[in-house]
LUMVO-953474 format. One record per residue (C-alpha): x, y, z; residue number from 1; residue in three letters. Coordinates in Angstrom, 1 decimal. Layout:
# residues N
px_py_pz_k_r
X_Y_Z_NUM_ALA
...
//
This chain:
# residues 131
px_py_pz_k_r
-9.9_77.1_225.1_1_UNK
-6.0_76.7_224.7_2_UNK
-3.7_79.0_227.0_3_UNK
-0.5_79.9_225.5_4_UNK
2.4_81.8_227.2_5_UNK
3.0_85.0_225.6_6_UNK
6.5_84.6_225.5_7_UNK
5.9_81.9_223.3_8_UNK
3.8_83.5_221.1_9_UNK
6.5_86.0_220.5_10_UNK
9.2_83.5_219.5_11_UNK
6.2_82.1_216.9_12_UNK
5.9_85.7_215.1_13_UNK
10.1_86.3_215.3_14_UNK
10.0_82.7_213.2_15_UNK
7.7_83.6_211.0_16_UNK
9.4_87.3_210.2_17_UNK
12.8_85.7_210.1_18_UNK
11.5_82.6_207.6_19_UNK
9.9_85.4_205.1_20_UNK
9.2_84.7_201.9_21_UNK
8.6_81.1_203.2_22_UNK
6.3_79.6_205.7_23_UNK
7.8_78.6_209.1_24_UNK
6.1_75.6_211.4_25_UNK
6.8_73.4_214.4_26_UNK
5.1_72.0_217.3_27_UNK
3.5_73.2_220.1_28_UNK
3.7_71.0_223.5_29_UNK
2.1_71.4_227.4_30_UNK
-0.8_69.9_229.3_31_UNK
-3.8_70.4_230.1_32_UNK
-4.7_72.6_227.0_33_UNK
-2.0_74.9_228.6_34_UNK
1.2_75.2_226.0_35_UNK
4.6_75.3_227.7_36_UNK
7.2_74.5_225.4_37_UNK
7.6_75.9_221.6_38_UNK
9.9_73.6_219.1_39_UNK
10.7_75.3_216.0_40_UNK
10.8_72.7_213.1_41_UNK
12.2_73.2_209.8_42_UNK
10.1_73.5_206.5_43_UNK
11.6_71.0_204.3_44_UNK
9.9_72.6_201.3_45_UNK
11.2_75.8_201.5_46_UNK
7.8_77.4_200.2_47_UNK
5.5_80.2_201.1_48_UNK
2.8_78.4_200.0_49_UNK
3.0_74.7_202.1_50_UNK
5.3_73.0_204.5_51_UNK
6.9_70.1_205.1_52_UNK
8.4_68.8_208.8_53_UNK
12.1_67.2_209.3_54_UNK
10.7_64.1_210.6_55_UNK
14.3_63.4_212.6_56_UNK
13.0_67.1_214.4_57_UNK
9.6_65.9_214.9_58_UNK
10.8_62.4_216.7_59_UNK
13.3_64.6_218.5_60_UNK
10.0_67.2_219.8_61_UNK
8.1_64.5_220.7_62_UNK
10.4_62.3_222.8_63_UNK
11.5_65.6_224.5_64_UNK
8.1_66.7_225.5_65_UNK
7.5_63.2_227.1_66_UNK
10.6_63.8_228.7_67_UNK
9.0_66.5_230.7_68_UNK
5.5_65.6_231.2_69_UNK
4.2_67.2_227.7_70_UNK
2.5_66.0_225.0_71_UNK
2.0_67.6_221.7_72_UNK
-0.8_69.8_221.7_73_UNK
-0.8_71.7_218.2_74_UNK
1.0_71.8_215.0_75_UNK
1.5_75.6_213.8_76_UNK
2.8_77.0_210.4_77_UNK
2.6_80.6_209.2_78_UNK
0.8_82.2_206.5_79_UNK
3.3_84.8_205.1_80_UNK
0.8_86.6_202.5_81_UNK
-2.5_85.0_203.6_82_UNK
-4.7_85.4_206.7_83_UNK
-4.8_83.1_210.1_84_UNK
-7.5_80.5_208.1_85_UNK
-6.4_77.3_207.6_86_UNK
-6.5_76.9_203.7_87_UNK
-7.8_74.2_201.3_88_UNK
-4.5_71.9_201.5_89_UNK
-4.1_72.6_205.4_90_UNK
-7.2_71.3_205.9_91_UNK
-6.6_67.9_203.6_92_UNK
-3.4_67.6_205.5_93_UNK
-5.1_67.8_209.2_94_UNK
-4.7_64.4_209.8_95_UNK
-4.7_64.3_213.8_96_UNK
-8.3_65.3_215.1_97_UNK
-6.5_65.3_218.0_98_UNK
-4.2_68.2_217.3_99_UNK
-4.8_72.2_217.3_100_UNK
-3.8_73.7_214.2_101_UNK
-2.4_77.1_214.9_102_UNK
-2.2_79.2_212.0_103_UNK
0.4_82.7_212.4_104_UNK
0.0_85.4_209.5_105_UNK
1.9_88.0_209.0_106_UNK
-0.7_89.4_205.9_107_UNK
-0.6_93.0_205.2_108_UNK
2.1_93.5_208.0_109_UNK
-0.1_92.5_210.7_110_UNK
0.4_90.0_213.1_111_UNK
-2.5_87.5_213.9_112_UNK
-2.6_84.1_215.5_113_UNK
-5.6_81.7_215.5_114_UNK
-6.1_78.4_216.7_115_UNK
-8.6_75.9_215.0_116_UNK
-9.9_72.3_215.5_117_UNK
-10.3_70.3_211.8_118_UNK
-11.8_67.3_212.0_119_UNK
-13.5_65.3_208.9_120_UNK
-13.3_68.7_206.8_121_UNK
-14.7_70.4_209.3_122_UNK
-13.2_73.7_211.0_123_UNK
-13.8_75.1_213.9_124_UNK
-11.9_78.3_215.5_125_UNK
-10.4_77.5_219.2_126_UNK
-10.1_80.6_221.4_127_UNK
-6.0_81.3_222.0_128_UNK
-5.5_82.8_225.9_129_UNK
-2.0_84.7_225.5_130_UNK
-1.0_84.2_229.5_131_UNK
//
């Protein structure tokens, strides 16, 4: 189980709303599978089907998260159209075993928010605590 502060969770679903028609992503940093800090990253590709992160943003993330204690603790990205699943291509692209892949949708004007462990093509849900 990952615990994420509800404030954050927020700022995740105002990205995704304010990125529409295209998907939004970023990283997720904390400790001790609590996340404390949000970093919004910007999708190079400018799709609503796939993203791409600034990698000058990501270095930037990362060495600010060890600045404070953090480490990265999940990737995100939204699904504007689609549900909270993490699709064919995510799952190719899930290189870190290490990472929690949050997916945010915004399907059908809902708002959902999932977490998920892929390793070797496999996929397995992780419970989200919104603290």
């Amino acid at each position: 189980m990952v615990t994420i502060k509800k404030e954050i969770v927020e700022k995740l679903f105002k990205q995704a709303e304010e990125g529409l028609p295209n998907e939004v992503c970023g990283y997720l940093a904390g400790k001790d599978n609590q996340i404390l800090e949000h970093y919004e990253l910007t999708n190079l590709d400018k799709s609503p089907e796939h993203f791409s992160m600034d990698p000058k943003e990501q270095f930037n993330a990362v060495k600010d998260a060890r600045e404070k204690g953090y480490k990265i603790i999940s990737c995100y990205h939204s699904h504007p159209e689609t549900p909270a699943r993490p699709s064919a291509e995510d799952i190719k692209l899930a290189y870190d075993p290490n990472m929690i892949y949050i997916i945010i949708s915004l399907a059908g004007g809902s708002k959902e928010i999932k977490g998920y462990e892929i390793k070797e093509n496999n996929v397995k849900e992780i419970k989200l605590e919104v603290v």
